[in-house]
MITI-167759 format. One record per residue (C-alpha): residue in three letters; x, y, z. Coordinates in steps of 0.25 Angstrom, whole numbers, padded with zeros to 4 digits, always signed. Example, Ala and Ser with C-alpha at 12.3 -4.5 7.8 and 13.67 -1.06 7.14 Angstrom:
REM MITI-167759
ALA+0049-0018+0031 SER+0055-0004+0029 
This chain:
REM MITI-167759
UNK+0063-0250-0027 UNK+0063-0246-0013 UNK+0067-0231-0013 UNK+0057-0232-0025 UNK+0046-0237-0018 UNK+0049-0227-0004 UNK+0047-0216-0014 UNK+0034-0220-0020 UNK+0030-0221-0005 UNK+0035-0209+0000 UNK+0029-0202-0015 UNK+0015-0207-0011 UNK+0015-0201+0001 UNK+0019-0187-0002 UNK+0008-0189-0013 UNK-0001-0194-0002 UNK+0003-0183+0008 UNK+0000-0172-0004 UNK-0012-0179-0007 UNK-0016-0177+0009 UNK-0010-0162+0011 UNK-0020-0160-0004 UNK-0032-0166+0004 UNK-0029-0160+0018 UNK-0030-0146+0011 UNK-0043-0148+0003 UNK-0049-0153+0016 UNK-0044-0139+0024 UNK-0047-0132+0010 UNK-0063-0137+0011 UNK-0064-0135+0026 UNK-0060-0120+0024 UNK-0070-0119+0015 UNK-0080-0125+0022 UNK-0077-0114+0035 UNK-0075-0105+0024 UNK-0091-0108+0020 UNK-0094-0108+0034 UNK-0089-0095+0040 UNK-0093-0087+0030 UNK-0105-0083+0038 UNK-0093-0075+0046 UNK-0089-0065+0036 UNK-0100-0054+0031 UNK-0108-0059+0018 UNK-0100-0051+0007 UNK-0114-0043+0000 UNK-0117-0038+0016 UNK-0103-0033+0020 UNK-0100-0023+0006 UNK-0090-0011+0004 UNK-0081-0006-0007 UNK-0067-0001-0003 UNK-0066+0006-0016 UNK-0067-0009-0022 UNK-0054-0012-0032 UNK-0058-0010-0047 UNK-0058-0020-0058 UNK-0047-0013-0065 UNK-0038-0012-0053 UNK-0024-0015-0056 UNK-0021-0029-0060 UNK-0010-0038-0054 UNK-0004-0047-0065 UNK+0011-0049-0069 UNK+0012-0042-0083 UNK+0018-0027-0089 UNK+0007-0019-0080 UNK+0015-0028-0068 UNK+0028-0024-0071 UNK+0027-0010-0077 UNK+0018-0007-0062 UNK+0030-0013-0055 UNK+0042-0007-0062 UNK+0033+0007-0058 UNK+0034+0003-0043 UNK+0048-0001-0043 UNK+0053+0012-0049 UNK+0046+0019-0037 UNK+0053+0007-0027 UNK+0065+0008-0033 UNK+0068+0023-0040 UNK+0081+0021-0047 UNK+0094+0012-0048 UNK+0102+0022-0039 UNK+0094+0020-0025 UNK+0094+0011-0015 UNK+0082+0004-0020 UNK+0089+0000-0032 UNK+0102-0003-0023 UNK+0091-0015-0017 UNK+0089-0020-0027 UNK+0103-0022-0033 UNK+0105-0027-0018 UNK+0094-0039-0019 UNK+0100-0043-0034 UNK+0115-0044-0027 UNK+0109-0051-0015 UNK+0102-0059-0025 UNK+0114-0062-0032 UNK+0121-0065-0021 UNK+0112-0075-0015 UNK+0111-0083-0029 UNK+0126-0084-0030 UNK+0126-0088-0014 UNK+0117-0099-0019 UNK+0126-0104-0031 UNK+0139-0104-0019 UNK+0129-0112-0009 UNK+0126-0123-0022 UNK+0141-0123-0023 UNK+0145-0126-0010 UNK+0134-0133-0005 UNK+0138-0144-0017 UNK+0151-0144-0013 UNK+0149-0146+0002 UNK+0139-0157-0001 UNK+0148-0164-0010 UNK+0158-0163+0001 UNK+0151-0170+0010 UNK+0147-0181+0001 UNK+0160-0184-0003 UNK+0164-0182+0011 UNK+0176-0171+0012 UNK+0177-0165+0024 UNK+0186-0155+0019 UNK+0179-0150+0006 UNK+0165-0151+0016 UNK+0171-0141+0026 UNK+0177-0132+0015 UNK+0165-0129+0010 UNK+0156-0130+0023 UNK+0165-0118+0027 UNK+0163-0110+0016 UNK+0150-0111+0015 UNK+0150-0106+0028 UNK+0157-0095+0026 UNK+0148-0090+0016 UNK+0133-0091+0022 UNK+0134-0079+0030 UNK+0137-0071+0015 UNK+0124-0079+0010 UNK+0117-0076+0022 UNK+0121-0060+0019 UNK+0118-0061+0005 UNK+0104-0068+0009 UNK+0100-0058+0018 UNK+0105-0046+0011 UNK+0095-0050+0000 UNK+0083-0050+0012 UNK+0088-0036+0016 UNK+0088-0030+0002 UNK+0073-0037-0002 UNK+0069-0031+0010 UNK+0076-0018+0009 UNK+0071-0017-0007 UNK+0056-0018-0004 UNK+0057-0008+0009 UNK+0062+0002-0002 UNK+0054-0003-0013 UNK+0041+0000-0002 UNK+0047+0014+0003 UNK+0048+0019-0011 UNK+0036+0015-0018 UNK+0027+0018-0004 UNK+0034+0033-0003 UNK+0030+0035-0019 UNK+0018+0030-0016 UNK+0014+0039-0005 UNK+0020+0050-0009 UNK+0009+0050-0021 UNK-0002+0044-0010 UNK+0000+0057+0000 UNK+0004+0068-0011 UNK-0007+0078-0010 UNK-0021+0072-0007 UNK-0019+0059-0015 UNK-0021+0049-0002 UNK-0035+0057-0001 UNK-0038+0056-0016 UNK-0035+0041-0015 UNK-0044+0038-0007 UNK-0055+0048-0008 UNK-0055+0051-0024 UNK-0051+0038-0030 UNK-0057+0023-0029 UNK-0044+0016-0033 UNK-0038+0013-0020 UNK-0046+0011-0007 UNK-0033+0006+0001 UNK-0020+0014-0001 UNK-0016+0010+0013 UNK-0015-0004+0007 UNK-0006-0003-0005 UNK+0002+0009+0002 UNK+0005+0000+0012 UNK+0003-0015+0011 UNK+0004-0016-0005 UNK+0016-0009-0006 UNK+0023-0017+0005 UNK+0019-0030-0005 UNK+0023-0024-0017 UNK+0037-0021-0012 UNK+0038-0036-0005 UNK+0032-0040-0015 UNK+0042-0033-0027 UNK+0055-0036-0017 UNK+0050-0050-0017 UNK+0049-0053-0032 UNK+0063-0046-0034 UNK+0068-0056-0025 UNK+0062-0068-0029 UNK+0065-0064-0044 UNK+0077-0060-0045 UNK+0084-0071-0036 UNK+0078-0082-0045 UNK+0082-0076-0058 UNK+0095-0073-0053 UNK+0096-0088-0047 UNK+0092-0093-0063 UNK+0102-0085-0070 UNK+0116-0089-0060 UNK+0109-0104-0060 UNK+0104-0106-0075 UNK+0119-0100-0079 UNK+0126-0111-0069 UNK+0119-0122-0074 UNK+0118-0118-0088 UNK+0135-0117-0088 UNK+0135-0131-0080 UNK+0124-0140-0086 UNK+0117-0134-0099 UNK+0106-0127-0101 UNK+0095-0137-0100 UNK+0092-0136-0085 UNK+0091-0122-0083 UNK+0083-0121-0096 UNK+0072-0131-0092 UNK+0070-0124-0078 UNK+0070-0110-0084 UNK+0060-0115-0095 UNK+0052-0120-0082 UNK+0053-0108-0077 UNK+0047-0100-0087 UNK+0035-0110-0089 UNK+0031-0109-0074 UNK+0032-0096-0073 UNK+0023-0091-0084 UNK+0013-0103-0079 UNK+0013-0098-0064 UNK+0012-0084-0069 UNK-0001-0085-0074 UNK-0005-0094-0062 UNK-0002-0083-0055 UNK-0010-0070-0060 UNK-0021-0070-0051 UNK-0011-0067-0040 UNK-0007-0051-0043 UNK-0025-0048-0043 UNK-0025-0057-0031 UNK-0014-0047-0023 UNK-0021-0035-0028 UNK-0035-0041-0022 UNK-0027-0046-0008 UNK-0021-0032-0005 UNK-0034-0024-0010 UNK-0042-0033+0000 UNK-0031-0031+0012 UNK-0032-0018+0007 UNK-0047-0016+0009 UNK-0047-0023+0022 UNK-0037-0015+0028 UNK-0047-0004+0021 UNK-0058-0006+0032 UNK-0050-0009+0044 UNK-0044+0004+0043 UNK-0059+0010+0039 UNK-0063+0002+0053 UNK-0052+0008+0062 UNK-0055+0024+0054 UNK-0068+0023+0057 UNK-0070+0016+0070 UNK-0076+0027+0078 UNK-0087+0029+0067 UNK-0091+0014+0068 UNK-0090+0011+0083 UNK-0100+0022+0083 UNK-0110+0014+0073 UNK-0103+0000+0079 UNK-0102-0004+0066 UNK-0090-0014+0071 UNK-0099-0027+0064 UNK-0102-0019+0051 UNK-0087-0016+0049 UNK-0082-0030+0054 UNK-0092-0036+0043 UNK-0084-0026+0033 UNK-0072-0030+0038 UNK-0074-0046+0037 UNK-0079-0044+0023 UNK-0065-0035+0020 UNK-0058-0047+0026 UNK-0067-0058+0021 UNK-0063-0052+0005 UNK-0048-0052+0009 UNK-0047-0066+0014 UNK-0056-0072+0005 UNK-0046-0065-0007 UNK-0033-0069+0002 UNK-0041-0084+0004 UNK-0041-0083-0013 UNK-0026-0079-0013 UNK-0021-0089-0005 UNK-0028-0101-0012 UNK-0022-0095-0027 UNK-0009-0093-0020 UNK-0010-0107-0013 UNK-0013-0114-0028 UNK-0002-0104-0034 UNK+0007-0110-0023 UNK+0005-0123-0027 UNK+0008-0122-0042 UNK+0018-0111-0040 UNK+0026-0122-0028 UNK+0024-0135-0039 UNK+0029-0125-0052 UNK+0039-0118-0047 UNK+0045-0126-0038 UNK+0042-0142-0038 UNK+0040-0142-0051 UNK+0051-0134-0053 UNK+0059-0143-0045 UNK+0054-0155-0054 UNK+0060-0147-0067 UNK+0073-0144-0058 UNK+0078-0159-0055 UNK+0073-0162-0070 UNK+0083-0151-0076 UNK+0095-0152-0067 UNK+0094-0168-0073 UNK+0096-0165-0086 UNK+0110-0163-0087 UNK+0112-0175-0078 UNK+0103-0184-0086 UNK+0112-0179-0099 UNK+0124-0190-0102 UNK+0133-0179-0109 UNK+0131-0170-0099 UNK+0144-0163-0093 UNK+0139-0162-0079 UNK+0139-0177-0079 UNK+0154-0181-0083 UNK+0161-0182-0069 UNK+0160-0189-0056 UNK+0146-0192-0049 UNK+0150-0183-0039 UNK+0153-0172-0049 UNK+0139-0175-0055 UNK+0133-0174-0041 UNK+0140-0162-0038 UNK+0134-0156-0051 UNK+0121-0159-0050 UNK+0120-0154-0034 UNK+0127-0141-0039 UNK+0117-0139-0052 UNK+0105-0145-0046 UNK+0107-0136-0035 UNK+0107-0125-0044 UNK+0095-0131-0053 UNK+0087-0130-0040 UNK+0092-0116-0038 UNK+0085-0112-0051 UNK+0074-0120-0049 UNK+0072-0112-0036 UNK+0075-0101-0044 UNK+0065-0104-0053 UNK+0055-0107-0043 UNK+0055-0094-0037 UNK+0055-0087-0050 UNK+0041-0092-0052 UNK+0037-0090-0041 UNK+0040-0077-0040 UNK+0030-0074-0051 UNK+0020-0075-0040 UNK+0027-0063-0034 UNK+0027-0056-0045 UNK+0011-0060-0047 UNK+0008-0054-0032 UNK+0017-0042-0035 UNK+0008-0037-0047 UNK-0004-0037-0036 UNK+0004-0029-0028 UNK+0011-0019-0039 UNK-0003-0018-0044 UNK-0008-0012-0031 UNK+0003-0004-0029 UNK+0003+0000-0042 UNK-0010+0003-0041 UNK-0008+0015-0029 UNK+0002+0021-0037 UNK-0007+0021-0050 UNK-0019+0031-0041 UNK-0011+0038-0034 UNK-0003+0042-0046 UNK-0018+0046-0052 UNK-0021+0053-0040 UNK-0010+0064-0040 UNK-0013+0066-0053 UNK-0027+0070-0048 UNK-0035+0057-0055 UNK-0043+0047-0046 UNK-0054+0037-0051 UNK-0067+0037-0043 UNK-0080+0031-0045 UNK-0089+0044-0049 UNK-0104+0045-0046 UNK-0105+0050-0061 UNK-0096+0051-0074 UNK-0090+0066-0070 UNK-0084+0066-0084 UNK-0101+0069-0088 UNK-0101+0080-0076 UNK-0099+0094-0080 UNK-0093+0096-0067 UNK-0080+0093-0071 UNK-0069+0081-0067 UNK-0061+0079-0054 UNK-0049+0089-0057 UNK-0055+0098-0066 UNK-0056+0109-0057 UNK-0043+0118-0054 UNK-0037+0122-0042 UNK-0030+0136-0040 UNK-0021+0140-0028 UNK-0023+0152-0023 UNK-0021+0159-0008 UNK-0032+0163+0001 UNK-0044+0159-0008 UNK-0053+0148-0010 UNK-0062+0147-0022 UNK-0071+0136-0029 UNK-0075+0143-0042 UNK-0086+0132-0048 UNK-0079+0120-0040 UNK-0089+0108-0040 UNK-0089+0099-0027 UNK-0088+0086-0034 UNK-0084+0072-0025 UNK-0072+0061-0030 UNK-0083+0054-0036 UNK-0091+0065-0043 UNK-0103+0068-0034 UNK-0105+0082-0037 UNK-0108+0091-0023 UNK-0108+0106-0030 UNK-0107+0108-0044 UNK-0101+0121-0042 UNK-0094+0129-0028 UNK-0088+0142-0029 UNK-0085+0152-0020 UNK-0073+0158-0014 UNK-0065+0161-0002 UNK-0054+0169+0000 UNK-0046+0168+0016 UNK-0050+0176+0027 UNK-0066+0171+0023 UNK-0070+0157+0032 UNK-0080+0150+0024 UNK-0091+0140+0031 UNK-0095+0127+0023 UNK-0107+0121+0027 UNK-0118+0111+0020 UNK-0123+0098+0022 UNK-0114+0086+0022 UNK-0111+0081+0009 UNK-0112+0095+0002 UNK-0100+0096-0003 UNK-0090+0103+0009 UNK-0080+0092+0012 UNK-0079+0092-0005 UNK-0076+0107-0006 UNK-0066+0104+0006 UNK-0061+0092-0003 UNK-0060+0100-0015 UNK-0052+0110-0010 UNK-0043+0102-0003 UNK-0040+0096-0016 UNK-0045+0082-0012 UNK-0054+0082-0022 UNK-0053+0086-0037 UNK-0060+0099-0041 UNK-0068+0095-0053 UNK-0070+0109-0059 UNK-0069+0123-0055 UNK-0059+0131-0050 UNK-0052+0132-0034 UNK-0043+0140-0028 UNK-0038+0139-0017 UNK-0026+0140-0008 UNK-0014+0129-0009 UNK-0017+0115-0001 UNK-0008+0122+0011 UNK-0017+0132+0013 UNK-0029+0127+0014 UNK-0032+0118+0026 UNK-0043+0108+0031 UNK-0049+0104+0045 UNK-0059+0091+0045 UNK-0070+0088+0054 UNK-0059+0076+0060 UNK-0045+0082+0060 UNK-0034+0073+0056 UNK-0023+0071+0066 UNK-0010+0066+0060 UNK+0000+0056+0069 UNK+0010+0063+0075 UNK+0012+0073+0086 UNK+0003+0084+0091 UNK+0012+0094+0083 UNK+0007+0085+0072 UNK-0005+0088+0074 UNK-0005+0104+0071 UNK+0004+0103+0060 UNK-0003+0093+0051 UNK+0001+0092+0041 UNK+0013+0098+0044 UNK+0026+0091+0052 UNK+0035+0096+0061 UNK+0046+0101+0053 UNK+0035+0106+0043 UNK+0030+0115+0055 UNK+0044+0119+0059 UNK+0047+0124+0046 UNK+0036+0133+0043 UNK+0044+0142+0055 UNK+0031+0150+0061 UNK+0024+0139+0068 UNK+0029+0132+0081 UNK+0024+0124+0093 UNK+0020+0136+0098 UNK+0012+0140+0087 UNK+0004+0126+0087 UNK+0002+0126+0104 UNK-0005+0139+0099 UNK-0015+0132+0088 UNK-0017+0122+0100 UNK-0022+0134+0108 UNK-0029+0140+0099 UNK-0039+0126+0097 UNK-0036+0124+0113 UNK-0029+0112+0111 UNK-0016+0114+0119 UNK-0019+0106+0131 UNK-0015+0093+0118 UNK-0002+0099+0121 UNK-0001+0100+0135 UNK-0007+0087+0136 UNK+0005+0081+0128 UNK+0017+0088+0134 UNK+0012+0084+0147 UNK+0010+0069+0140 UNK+0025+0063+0142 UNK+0025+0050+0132 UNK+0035+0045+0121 UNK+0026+0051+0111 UNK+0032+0066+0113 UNK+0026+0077+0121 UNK+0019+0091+0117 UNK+0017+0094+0103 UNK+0027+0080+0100 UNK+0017+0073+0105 UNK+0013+0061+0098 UNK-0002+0054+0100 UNK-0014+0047+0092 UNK-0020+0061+0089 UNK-0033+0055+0084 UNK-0035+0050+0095 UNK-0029+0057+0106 UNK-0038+0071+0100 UNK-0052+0073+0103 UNK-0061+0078+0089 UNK-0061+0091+0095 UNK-0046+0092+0097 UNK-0043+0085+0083 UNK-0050+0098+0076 UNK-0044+0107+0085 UNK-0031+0101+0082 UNK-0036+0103+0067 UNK-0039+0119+0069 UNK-0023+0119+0076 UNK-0018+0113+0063 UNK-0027+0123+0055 UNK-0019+0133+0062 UNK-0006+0129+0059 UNK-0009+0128+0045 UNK-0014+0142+0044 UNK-0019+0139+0029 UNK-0027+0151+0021 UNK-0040+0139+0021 UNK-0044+0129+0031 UNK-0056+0121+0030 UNK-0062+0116+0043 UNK-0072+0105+0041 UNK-0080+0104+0053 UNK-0066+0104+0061 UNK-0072+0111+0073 UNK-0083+0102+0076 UNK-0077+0097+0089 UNK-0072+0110+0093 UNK-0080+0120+0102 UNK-0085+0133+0096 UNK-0074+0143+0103 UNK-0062+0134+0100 UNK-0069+0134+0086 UNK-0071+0149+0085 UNK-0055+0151+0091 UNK-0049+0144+0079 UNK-0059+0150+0069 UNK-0055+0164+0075 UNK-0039+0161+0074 UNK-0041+0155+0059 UNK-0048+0169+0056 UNK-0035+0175+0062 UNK-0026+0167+0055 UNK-0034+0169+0041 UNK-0036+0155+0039 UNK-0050+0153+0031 UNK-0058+0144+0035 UNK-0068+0135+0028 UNK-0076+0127+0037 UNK-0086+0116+0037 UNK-0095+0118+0050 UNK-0109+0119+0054 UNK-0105+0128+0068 UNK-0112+0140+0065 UNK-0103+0146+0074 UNK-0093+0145+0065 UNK-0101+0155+0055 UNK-0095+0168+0061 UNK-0080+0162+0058 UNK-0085+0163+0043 UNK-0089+0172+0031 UNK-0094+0162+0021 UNK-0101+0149+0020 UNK-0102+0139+0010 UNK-0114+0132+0010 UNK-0117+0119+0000 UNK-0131+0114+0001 UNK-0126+0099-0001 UNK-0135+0100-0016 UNK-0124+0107-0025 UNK-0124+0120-0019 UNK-0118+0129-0010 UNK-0117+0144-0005 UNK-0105+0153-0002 UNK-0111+0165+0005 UNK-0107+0175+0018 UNK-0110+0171+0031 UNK-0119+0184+0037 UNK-0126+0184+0051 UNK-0138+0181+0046 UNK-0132+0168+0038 UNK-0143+0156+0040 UNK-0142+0144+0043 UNK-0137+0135+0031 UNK-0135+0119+0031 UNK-0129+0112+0039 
């Protein structure tokens, strides 16, 4: 009555102790509320603070365990992991041995930690030290074999990540695809995010599951075959059916979880999004100290992301909860219930013998029951993994899906009007036709990504050795033609030729200056070894260039510089930052000189450059025959050309001479 009564006290007040963990929670639960309520005065009312980061569509791509999952999956794991015969494969035969190793090092510890117990209880010292020793002996194998499992999950996801991220940014940088993505399609607005942090997951994520799958399922097999040989069938048969209940209930508790991944990384996604916009574009808002207007954006971004992740947790919290009383004390409840069977049956073999023997037995299988329950256990719950790695295979899935569009020249874009109705044509209807020294539009229409048509029709033509001015207002059209024939954007009808993509170069208004040394700098894009092997150009050729833009006090200034980042043309600096606007563009004419293409485009590159530095570099271009297109308002830049190109910012445009007696056209 005693014992009886002392747990019906110490029952009630584990019940008590639930019931008062229960309440303390709903207390804190309500207050976080409450200061919830209160400080939402802090955060920016969400219809003042409103942007659209190219917003994610209803029909973006849906996270859910079913055949889309598993045929998206089975798409990235061939890139992971290419064939049988590499070392990716080699990994993960290594985790399955490691895997096996560790579930038979398991059975050998049941073993011997039965026998050891029973040695003490029955007090041999001799049998108790036997086994003591070997079980000495053998932990350092099982620490080996423990470990060795660690090294290859880690080593299967570093490959799995090197693969799938060198497929996918090979397709992400060939030709003008990272441009396109971002500029001609709305489907993405943060590659950085799903190149980066999504794939990381995916591949933690997928080496996780492996793992977590493969180890229970191994552990059920070795364990319902023991115990089936031992003590029938019925044990393992009740757990296994328990199982497969829980696991299709928990299943569908869990479907919210793949959208709610997708939602968590596209929100990171989009607060990373206008950090990075904040630190791109500091100069430009410290000048309209516009620091509150873009801390209000920021705390909205934020506000969305937490409010989601706030969401999350509290599903993930009541997942927890079910998944902890399912899979595991509910599961334990099922365990002792099935390893009684066989002792509650009179006819049973397992009882005929000693108390001691029967001991012995049920320490030895009720070890192993537990084994499998575990087992079990983490078999449903890896579900939940399995849930959370549709989220991130749909993302990553969803990368390799545009930019697979995208080399194939299709992108979705919202258009200002049903081009299909237009008789303009579509994007990629025109042609293209390489050919040396010319250039010629033959009724090209300037039409923007989103089908805002600028001229209806441009033609004209330009063969090398004639410098061509390009002038009109802003938004007529010249940054578009520039566009067009650079191939960034599709040609919607018409006919252009031009020279190959490596002959034809282009200088902006703000040159971009790569990271890496000075050398660097010239050569863009070009290396080192690339530089070396064209055979006619040398150091000595680009301190030249440098003299020709009177910029070789840059590398007397760095051989006099003595640091760790190298010396002379080796030397390595924030170019950026270290370079004046003036320096940049001159830097820019240098690397235009290198090149020596049959076309260059200058865009308003010498508008930090005084006029006879400008009128040198014009003058050696002549020399060299490179022809020149340039966007400028100088006028005296007029006598370094023969045409102009003039576009009226209404649809039309003028390709005439320049004679003395030219007038003054737009500006």
């Amino acid at each position: 009555m005693a014992p009886t009564l002392s747990k019906l006290a110490s029952d009630k007040r584990t019940l008590a102790g639930a019931v008062a963990v229960g309440t303390l929670i709903w207390i804190l639960r309500n207050r976080g509320s409450r200061r919830t309520q209160r400080s939402r005065n802090q955060w920016p009312a969400s219809n003042d603070i409103q942007y659209v980061i190219k917003e994610e569509k209803p029909k973006g791509p849906k996270a859910q365990v079913n055949a889309v999952f598993f045929r998206r999956l089975c798409q990235l794991l061939k890139i992971g992991v290419p064939g049988v015969l590499t070392p990716e494969f080699g990994y993960v035969l290594m985790v399955a041995a490691a895997l096996v190793g560790r579930t038979l090092c398991d059975l050998w510890l049941i073993k011997k930690s039965t026998l050891i117990e029973t040695s003490i209880v029955n007090m041999d010292r001799a049998s108790f030290k036997r086994h003591l020793l070997a079980l000495f002996t053998v932990v350092p194998l099982i620490s080996l074999v423990n470990n060795t499992l660690k090294y290859g999950i880690s080593e299967m996801k570093l490959r799995l990540r090197t693969n799938i991220t060198r497929h996918l940014l090979d397709h992400y940088l060939k030709g003008f695809t990272y441009y396109k993505m971002s500029n001609l399609d709305t489907r993405i607005a943060n590659p950085d995010q799903l190149l980066t942090t999504d794939i990381d997951k995916f591949c933690e994520s997928c080496t996780d599951l492996y793992s977590n799958v493969a180890k229970p399922l191994l552990d059920i097999g070795l364990y319902v075959y023991r115990l089936t040989s031992t003590i029938g069938g019925q044990t393992p048969l009740v757990i296994l059916s328990y199982l497969v209940v829980a696991g299709i209930f928990l299943t569908k508790l869990r479907k919210p979880i793949g959208t709610l991944t997708v939602k968590e990384q596209r929100l990171e996604g989009e607060y990373r999004h206008i950090n990075s916009r904040l630190i791109t574009n500091s100069e430009e808002i410290a000048f309209y100290a516009g620091n509150n207007r873009e801390k209000l954006t920021l705390l909205t971004s934020f506000h969305k992301l937490v409010t989601h992740l706030r969401k999350f947790l509290e599903f993930r919290v009541c997942m927890g909860v079910i998944d902890n009383f399912i899979a595991k004390y509910f599961a334990t409840v099922i365990g002792f219930y099935a390893v009684s069977i066989p002792f509650f049956q009179e006819d049973h073999p397992i009882l005929s013998g000693t108390p001691d023997h029967r001991f012995k037995s049920y320490y030895t299988y009720g070890r192993m029951l537990v084994k499998l329950a575990e087992a079990i256990g983490r078999l449903v719950l890896a579900g939940r993994e399995l849930t959370r790695l549709a989220g991130f295979t749909a993302r990553v899935t969803e990368i390799k899906k545009v930019l697979d569009d995208l080399n194939a020249g299709k992108y979705e874009r919202t258009m200002i009007a049903d081009y299909k109705e237009n008789a303009i044509g579509y994007p990629g209807g025109g042609r293209i036709v390489a050919r040396d020294n010319i250039i010629r539009f033959d009724r090209v229409p300037l039409v923007t990504p989103n089908g805002d048509v600028l001229i209806k029709e441009l033609s004209f033509e330009v063969k090398s050795g004639i410098n061509v001015l390009v002038c009109g207002p802003n938004g007529c059209g010249k940054s578009s033609m520039f566009r067009i024939l650079g191939e960034l954007w599709p040609v919607w009808s018409g006919t252009i030729t031009k020279p190959p993509r490596g002959k034809l170069f282009y200088i902006p208004q703000r040159p971009y200056m790569t990271l890496g040394t000075l050398r660097d700098q010239i050569i863009y894009p070009h290396t080192k070894a690339e530089m070396k092997r064209r055979g006619n150009v040398s150091d000595d050729d680009l301190k030249q260039f440098l003299e020709l833009v009177q910029l070789t006090h840059l590398l007397d200034r760095e051989n006099n510089h003595s640091n760790s980042e190298g010396q002379g043309w080796d030397a390595v600096a924030d170019w950026m930052d270290v370079l004046s606007g003036g320096e940049k563009q001159r830097i820019a004419m240098a690397r235009l000189f290198y090149h020596k293409p049959q076309f260059a485009i200058l865009d308003e590159c010498t508008s930090a450059v005084s006029v006879d530095v400008e009128d040198s570099m014009y003058t050696y271009c002549r020399q060299e025959n490179i022809t020149l297109f340039t966007v400028s308002h100088r006028r005296s830049l007029w006598k370094h050309h023969e045409y102009y190109l003039h576009m009226d910012g209404r649809g039309g445009c003028e390709f005439k001479p320049i004679e003395q007696d030219t007038i003054e056209f737009g500006s």
